[in-house]
C-alpha positions in Angstrom: 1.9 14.0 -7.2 2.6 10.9 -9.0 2.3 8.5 -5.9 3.4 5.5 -8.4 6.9 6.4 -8.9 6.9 6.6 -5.3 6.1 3.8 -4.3 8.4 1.7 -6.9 11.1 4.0 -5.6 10.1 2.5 -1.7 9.8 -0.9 -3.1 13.4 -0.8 -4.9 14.3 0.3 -1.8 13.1 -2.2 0.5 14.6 -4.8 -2.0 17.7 -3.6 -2.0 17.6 -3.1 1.9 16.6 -7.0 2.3 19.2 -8.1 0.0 21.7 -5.8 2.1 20.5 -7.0 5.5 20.5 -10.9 3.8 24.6 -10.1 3.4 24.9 -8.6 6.8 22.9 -11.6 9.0 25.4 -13.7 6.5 28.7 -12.0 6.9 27.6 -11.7 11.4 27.3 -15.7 10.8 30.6 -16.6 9.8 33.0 -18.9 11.9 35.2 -16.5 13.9 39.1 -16.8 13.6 41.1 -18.4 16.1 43.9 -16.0 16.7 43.3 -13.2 19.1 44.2 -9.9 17.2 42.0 -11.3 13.9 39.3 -12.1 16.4 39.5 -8.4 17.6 39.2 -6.8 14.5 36.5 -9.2 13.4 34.9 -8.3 16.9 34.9 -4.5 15.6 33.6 -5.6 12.3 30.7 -7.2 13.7 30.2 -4.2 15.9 30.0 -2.0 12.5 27.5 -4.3 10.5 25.0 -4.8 13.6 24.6 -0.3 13.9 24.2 -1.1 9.8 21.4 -3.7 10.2 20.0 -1.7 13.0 19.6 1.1 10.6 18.6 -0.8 7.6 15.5 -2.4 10.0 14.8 1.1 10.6 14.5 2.2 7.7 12.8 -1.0 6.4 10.2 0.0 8.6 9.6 3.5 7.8 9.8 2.1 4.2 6.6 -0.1 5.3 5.2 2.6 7.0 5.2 4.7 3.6 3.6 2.1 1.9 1.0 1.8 4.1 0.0 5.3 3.8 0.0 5.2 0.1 -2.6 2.1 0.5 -4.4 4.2 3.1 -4.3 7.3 0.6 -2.6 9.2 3.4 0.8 9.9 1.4 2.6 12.8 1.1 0.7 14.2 4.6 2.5 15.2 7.4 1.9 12.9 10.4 1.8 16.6 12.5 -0.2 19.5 10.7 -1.7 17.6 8.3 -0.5 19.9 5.3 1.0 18.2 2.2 5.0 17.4 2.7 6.6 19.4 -0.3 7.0 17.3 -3.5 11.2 17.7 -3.0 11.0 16.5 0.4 9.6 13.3 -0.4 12.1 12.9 -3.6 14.9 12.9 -1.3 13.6 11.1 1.4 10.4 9.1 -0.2 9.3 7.8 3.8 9.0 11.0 5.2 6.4 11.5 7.8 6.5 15.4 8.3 6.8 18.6 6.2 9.9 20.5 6.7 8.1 23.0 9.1 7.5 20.2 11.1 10.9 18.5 11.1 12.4 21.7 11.9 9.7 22.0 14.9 11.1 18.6 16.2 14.4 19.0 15.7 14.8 22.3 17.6 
């Protein structure tokens, strides 16, 4: 496995997360409007981009997680059994903790 392109893929990603969290803290910062029915909609805006930073932070840190591993020589190891998470898996989702056996364990 060619642990490299992995971890430039997690790096891109984390970059591009920062940049998109950067935006969100922004956009959350901005002076509200003083009429009531922009203020609502604004108010569900706000609502939208704090689930999308909340996911973003998680993800950041599942990102930072991976990276670790890779340091630690521990990537591409499922957190559960220990066997080696299928090359695919970890194309698709590079931060993956556990094999598909194992996800399908949990989420069952």
């Amino acid at each position: 496995m060619d642990v490299d392109y992995f971890k430039e893929r997690l790096i891109g990603r984390k970059t591009e997360l920062s940049a998109r969290l950067t935006r969100i803290e922004g956009d959350l910062d901005v002076a509200k409007s003083s009429d009531d029915d922009d203020r609502a909609i604004e108010s569900e805006n706000d609502e939208v981009m704090e689930v999308l930073g909340e996911a973003g932070l998680a993800e950041l840190r599942a990102i930072d997680a991976a990276l670790n591993r890779i340091s630690n020589n521990r990537f591409g190891v499922c957190m559960r059994c220990g066997k080696l998470i299928a090359e695919e898996r970890l194309k698709a989702v590079p931060h993956a903790v556990f094999c598909m056996a194992c996800r399908d364990e949990i989420n069952s």
